[in-house]
C-alpha atoms as an extended CHARMM CRD file, in Angstrom:
* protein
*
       162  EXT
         1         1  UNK       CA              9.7560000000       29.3260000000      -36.0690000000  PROA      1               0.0000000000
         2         2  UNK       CA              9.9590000000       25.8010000000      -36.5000000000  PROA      2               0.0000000000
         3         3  UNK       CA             11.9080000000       24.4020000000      -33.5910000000  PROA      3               0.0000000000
         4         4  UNK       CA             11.0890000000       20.9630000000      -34.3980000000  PROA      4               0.0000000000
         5         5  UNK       CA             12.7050000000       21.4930000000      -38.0470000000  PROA      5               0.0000000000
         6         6  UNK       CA             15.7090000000       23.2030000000      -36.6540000000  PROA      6               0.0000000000
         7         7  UNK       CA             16.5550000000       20.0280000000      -34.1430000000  PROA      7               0.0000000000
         8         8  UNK       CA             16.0100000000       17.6720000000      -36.4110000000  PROA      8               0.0000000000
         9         9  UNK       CA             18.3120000000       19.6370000000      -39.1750000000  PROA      9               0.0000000000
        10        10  UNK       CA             21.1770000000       19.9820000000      -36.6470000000  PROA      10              0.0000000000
        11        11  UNK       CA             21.1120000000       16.0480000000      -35.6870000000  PROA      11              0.0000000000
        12        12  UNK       CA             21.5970000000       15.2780000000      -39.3960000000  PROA      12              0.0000000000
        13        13  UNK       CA             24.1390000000       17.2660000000      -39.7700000000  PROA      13              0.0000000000
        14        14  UNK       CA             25.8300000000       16.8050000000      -36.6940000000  PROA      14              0.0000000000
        15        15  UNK       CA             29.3420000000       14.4510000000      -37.9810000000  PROA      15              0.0000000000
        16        16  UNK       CA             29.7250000000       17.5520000000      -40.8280000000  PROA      16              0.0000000000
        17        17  UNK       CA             28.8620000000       20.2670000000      -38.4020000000  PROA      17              0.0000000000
        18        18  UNK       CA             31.4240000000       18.4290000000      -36.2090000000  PROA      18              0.0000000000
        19        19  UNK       CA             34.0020000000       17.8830000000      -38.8100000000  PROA      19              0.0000000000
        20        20  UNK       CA             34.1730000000       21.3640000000      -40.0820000000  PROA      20              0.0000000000
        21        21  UNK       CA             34.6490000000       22.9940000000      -36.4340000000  PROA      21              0.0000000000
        22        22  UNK       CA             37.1570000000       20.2490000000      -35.9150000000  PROA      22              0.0000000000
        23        23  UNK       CA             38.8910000000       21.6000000000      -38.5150000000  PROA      23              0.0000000000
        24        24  UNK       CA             38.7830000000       25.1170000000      -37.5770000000  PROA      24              0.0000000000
        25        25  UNK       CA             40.0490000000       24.3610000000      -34.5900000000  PROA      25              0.0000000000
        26        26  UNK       CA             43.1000000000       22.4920000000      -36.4920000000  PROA      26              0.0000000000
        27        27  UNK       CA             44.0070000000       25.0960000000      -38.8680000000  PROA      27              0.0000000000
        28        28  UNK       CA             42.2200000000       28.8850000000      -38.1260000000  PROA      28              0.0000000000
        29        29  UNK       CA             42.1560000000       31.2680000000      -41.1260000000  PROA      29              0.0000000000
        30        30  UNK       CA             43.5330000000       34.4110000000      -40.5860000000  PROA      30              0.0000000000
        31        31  UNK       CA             40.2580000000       35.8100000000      -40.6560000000  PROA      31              0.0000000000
        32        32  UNK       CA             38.1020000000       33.8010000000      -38.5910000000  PROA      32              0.0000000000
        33        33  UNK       CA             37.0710000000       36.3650000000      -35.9990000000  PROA      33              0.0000000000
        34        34  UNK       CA             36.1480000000       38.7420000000      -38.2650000000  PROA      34              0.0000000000
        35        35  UNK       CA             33.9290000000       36.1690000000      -40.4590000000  PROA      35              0.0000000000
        36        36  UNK       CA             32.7430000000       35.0020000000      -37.1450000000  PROA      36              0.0000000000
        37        37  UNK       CA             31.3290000000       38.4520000000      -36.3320000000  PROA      37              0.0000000000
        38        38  UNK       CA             30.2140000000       38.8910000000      -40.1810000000  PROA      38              0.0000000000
        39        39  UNK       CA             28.2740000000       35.8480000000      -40.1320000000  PROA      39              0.0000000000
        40        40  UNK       CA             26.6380000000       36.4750000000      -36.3540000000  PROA      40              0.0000000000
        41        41  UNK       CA             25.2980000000       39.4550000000      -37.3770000000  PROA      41              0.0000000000
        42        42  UNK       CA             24.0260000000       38.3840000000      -40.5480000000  PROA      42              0.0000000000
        43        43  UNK       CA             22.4710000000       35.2400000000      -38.9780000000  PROA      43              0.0000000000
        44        44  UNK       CA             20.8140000000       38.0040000000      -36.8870000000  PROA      44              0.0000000000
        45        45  UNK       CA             19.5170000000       40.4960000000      -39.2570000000  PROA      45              0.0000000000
        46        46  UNK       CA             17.1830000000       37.5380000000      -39.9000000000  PROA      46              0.0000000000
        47        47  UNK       CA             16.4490000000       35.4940000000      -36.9950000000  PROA      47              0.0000000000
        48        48  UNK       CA             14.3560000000       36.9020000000      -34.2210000000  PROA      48              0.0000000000
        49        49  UNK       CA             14.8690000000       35.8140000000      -30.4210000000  PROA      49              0.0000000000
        50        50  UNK       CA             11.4850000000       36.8750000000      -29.2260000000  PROA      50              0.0000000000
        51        51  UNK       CA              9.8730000000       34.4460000000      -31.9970000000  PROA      51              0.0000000000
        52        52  UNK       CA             11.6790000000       31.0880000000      -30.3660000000  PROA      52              0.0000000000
        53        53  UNK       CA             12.6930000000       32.2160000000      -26.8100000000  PROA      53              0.0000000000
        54        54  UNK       CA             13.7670000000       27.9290000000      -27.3350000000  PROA      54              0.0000000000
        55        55  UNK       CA             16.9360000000       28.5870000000      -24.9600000000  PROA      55              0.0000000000
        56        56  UNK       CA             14.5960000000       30.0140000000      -21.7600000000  PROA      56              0.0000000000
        57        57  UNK       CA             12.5050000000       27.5720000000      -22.0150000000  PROA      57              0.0000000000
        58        58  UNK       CA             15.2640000000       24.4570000000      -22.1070000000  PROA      58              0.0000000000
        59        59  UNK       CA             18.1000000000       25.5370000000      -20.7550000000  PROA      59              0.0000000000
        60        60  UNK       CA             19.2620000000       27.3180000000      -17.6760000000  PROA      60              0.0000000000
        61        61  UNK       CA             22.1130000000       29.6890000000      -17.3060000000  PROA      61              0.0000000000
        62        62  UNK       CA             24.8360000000       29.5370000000      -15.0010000000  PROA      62              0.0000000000
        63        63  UNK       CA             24.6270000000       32.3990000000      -12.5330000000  PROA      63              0.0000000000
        64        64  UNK       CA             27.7580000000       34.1880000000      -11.4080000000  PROA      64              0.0000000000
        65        65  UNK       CA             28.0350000000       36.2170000000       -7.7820000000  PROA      65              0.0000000000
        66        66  UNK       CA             27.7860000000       39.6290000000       -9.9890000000  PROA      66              0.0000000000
        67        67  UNK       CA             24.9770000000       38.2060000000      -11.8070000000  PROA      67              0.0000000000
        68        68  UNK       CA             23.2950000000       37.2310000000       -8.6520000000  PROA      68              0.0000000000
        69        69  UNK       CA             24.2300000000       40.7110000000       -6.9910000000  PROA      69              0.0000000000
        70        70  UNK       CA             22.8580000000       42.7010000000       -9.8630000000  PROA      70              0.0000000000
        71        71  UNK       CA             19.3190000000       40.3840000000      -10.6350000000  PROA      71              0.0000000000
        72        72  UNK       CA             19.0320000000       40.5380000000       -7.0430000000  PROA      72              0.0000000000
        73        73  UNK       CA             19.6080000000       44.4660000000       -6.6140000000  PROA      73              0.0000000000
        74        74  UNK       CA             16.9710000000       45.1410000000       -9.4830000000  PROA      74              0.0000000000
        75        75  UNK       CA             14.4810000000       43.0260000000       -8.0160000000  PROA      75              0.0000000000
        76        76  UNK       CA             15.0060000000       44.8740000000       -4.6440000000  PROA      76              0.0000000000
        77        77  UNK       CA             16.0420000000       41.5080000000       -2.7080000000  PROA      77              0.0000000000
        78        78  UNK       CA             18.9220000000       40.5640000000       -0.7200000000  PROA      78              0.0000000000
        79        79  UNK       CA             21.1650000000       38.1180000000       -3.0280000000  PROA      79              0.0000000000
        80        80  UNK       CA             21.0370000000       35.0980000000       -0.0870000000  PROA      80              0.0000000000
        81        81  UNK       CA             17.0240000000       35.7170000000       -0.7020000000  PROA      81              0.0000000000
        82        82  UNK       CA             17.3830000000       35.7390000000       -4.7860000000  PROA      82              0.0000000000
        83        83  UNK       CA             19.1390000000       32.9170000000       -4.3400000000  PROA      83              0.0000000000
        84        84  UNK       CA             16.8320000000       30.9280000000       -2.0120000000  PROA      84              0.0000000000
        85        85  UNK       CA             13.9150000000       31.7130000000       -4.5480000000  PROA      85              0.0000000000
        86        86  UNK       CA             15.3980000000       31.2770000000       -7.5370000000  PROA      86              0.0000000000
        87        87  UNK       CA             18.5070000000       29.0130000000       -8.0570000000  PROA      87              0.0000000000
        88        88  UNK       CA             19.8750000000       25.6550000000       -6.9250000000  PROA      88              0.0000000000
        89        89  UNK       CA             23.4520000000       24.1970000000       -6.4150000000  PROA      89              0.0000000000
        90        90  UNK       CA             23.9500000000       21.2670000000       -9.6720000000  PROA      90              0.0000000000
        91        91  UNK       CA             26.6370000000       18.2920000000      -10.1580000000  PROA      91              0.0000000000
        92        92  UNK       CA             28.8600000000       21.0310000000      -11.1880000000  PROA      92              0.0000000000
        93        93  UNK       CA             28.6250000000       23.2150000000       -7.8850000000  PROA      93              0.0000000000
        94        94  UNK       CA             27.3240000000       25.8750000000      -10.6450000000  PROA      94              0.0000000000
        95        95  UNK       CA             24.5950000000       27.9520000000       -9.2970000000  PROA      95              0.0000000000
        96        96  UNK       CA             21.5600000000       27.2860000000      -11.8370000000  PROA      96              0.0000000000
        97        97  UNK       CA             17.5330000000       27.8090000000      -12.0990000000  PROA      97              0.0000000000
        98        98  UNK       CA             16.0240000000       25.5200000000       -9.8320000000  PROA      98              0.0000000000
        99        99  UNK       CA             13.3580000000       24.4650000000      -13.0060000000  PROA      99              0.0000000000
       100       100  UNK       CA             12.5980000000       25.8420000000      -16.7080000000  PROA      100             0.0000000000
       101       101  UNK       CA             11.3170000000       27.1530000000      -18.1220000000  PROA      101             0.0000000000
       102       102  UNK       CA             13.1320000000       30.3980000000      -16.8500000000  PROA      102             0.0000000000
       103       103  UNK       CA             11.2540000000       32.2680000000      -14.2010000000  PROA      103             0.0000000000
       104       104  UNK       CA             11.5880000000       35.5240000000      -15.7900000000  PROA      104             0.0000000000
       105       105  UNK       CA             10.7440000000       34.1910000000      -19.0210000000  PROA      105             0.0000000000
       106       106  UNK       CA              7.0610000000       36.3650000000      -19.8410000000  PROA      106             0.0000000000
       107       107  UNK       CA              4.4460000000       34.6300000000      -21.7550000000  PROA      107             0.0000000000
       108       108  UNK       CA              5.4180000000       37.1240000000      -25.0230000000  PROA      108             0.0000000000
       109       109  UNK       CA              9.3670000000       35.3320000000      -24.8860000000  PROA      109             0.0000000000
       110       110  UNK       CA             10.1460000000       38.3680000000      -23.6110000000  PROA      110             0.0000000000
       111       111  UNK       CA             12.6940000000       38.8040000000      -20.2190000000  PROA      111             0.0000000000
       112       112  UNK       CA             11.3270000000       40.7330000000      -17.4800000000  PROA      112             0.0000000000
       113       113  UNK       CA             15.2190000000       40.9670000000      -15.9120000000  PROA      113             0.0000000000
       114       114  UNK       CA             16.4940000000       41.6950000000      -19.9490000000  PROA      114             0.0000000000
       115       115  UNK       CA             18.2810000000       44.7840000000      -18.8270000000  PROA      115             0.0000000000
       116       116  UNK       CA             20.2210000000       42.8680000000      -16.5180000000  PROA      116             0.0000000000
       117       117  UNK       CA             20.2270000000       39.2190000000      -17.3660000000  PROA      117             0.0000000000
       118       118  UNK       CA             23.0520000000       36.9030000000      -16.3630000000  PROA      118             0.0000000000
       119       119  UNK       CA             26.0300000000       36.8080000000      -18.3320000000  PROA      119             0.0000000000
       120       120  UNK       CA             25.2930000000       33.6300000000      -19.7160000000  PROA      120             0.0000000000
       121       121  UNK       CA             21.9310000000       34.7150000000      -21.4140000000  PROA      121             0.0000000000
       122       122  UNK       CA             23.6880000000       37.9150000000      -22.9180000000  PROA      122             0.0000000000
       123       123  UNK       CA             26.2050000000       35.9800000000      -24.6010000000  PROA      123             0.0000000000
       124       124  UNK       CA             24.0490000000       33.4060000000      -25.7810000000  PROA      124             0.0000000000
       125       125  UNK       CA             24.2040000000       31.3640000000      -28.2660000000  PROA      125             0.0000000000
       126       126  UNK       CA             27.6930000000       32.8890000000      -28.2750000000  PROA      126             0.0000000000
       127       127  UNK       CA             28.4320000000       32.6480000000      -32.0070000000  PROA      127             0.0000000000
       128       128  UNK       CA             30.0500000000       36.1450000000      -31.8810000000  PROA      128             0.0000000000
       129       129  UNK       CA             33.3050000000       34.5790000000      -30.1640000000  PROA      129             0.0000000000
       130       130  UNK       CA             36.7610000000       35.6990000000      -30.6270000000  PROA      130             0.0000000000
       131       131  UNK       CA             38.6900000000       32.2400000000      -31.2120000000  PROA      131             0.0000000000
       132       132  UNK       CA             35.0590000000       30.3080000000      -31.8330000000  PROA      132             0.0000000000
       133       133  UNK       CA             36.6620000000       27.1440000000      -32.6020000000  PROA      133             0.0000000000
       134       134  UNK       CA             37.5670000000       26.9390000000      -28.3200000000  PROA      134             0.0000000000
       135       135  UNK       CA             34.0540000000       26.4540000000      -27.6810000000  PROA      135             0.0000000000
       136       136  UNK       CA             33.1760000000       24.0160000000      -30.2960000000  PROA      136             0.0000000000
       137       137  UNK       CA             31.4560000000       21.5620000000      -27.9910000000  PROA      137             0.0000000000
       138       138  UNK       CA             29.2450000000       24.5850000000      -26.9310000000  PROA      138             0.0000000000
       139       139  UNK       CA             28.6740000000       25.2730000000      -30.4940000000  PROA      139             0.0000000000
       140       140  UNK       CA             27.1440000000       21.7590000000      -31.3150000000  PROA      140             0.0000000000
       141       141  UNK       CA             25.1250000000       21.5710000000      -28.8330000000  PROA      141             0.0000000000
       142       142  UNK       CA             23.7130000000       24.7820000000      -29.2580000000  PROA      142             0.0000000000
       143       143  UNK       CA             22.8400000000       24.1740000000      -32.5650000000  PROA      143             0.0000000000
       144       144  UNK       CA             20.5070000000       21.2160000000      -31.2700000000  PROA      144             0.0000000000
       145       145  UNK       CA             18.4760000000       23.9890000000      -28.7600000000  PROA      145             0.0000000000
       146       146  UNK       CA             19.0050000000       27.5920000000      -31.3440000000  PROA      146             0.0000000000
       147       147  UNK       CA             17.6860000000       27.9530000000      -34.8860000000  PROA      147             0.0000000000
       148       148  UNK       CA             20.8740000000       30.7980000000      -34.6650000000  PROA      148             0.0000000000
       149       149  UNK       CA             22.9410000000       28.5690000000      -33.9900000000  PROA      149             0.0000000000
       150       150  UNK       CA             22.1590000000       26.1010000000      -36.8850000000  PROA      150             0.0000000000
       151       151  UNK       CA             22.1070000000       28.8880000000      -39.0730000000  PROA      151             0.0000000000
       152       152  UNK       CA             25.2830000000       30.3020000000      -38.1320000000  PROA      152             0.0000000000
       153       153  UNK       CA             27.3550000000       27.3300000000      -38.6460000000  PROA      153             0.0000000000
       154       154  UNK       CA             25.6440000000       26.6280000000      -41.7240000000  PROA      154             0.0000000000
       155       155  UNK       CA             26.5910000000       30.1270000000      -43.1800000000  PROA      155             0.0000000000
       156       156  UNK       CA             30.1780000000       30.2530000000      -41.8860000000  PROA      156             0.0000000000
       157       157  UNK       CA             30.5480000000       26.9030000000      -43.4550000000  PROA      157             0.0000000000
       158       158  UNK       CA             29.5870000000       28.6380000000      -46.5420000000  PROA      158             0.0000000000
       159       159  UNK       CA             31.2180000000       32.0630000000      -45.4750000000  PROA      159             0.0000000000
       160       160  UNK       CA             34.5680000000       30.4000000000      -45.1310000000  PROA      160             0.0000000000
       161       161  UNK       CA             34.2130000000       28.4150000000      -48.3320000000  PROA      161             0.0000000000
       162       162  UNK       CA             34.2720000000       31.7170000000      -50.3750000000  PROA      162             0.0000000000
């Protein structure tokens, strides 16, 4: 996987990636969410997570109380102790990693808390949105960090254009 490619890809095309959601966002077809999904789980027939892993390694999560509980529980800690270890208060008052790459990240991109992850990491890169043009900020810059992401609004472009 050629993260390098990807990035530079996505910058190029960032004023038409930006354009088109714009648009989307102006006038929704009928079908979006259901060309949405199509084209999320095409992207994914063909992209592999465990090959880039690019998202654990640059970005951090936000961490809810229920994700906290439930990491926490699994890892046979009290929360307030999970907490201490693990995460740090940003600008935001969001409860994040304290560094990346992500702790639980193992050296095969695999998660060793995959069964119950945060939230945030099981909805990433979140190209399988009801409504997608909402997040469209989110969507561009995910396209800069996942090769899914790129390829997903390239092929709904296309998808749409049909």
């Amino acid at each position: 996987m050629n993260l390098e490619f990807y990035k530079k890809q996505a910058l190029q095309k960032q004023k038409e990636h930006k354009k088109f959601l714009d648009g989307l966002k102006k006038k929704p077809p009928k079908n979006l969410d259901y060309v949405v999904q199509e084209t999320h789980d095409e992207v994914f027939e063909n992209i592999d997570c465990l090959q880039c892993a690019n998202c654990c390694k640059t970005t951090g999560p936000l961490y809810t109380e229920k994700d906290i509980e439930r990491i926490a529980k699994h890892l046979r800690m009290k929360p307030a102790d999970f907490e201490a270890k693990y995460l740090r208060v940003d600008e935001d008052n969001d409860k994040v990693l304290q560094h990346l790459p992500c702790f639980f990240l193992n050296s095969d991109n695999t998660c060793s808390v995959y069964e119950v992850r945060p939230k945030a990491c099981r909805e990433y890169p979140h190209t399988d949105r009801k409504k997608i043009y909402q997040i469209n900020n989110l969507t561009m810059k995910n396209t800069l960090i996942c090769p899914a992401a790129y390829e997903f609004v390239e092929r709904i472009m296309k998808n749409l254009a049909k």
